[in-house]
VEXDO-415452 format. One record per residue (C-alpha): residue in three letters; x, y, z. Coordinates in pm, whole numbers, plus 50000, padded with zeros to 5 digits. Example, Ala and Ser with C-alpha at 12.3 -4.5 7.8 and 13.67 -1.06 7.14 Angstrom:
REM VEXDO-415452
Ala512304955050780Ser513674989450714
REM end
This chain:
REM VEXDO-415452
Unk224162173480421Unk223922176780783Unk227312188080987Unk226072207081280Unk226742182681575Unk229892163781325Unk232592154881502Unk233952141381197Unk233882145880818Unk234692118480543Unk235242139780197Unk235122111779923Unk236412116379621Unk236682089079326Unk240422084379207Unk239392081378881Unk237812113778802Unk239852145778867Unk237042165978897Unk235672153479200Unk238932154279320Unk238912193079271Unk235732197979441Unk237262182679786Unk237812220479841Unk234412228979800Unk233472205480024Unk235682210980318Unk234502249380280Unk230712241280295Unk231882214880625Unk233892244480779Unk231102271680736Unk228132249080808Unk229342234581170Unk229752259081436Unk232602243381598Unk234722239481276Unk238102234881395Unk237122204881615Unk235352185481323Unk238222162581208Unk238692164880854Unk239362127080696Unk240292128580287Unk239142097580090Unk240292083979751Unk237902059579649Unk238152030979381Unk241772025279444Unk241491991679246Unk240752010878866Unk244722016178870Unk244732019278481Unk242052047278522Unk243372065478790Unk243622103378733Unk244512113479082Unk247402098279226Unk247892084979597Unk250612111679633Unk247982143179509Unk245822126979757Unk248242126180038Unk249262168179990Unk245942176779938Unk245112154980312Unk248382171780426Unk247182210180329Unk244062207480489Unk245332192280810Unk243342164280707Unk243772122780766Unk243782104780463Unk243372069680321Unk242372052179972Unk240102026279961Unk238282000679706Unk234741990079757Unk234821966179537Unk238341947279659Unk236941957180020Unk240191973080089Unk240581996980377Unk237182000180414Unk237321988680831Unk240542004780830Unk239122035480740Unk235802028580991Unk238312019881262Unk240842049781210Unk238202074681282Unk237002054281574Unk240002054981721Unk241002093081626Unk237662104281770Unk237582083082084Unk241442092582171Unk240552131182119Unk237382125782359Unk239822109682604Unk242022143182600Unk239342167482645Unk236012159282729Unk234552146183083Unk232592114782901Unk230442117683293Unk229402153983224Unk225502168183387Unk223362155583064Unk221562189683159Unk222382201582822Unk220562171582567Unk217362184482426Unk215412150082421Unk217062138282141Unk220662126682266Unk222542155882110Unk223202188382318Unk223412206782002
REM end
């Protein structure tokens, strides 16, 4: 997994299986100790297959603290009814661009790029 240059991370966990469910911690730990400006990577918590509601062993609301404890977004979403899917796409769009617009100069010297389009 690469998160050096992330300005955003999508943790995905399936709503049917509490175990990946309590390895979201795990993977917000690797995120925050792999990226060098960790507390600028936005954190985004997903709960995926929301349609197997007879299966479900996490519940929207153990979603929703966990997203709240980590100072995280979060969102549920079904591949296979195609539900929130944009939503989710869009959200971080719109997060990211609005956080840009707050406190980066988007005309900045591109001095800084190494060839490749990132200045990391």
């Amino acid at each position: 997994m690469y998160v050096r240059c992330a300005s955003a991370a999508v943790i995905v966990y399936d709503t049917t299986i509490r175990k990946s469910f309590e390895a979201v911690k795990e993977w917000v730990a690797f995120t925050k100790e792999h990226s060098p400006k960790a507390e600028e990577v936005m954190l985004c918590l997903v709960g995926s297959k929301a349609d197997m509601k007879a299966e479900r062993e996490v519940t929207l609301e153990e979603g929703q603290a966990e997203a709240d404890r980590l100072g995280a977004t979060f969102m549920e979403v079904s591949a296979k009814e195609d539900t929130n899917i944009d939503e989710l796409f869009r959200m971080i769009a719109t997060s990211l661009v609005d956080r840009e617009e707050d406190g980066l100069d988007i005309n900045q010297n591109d001095s800084g790029l190494d060839g490749t389009g990132c200045g990391c």
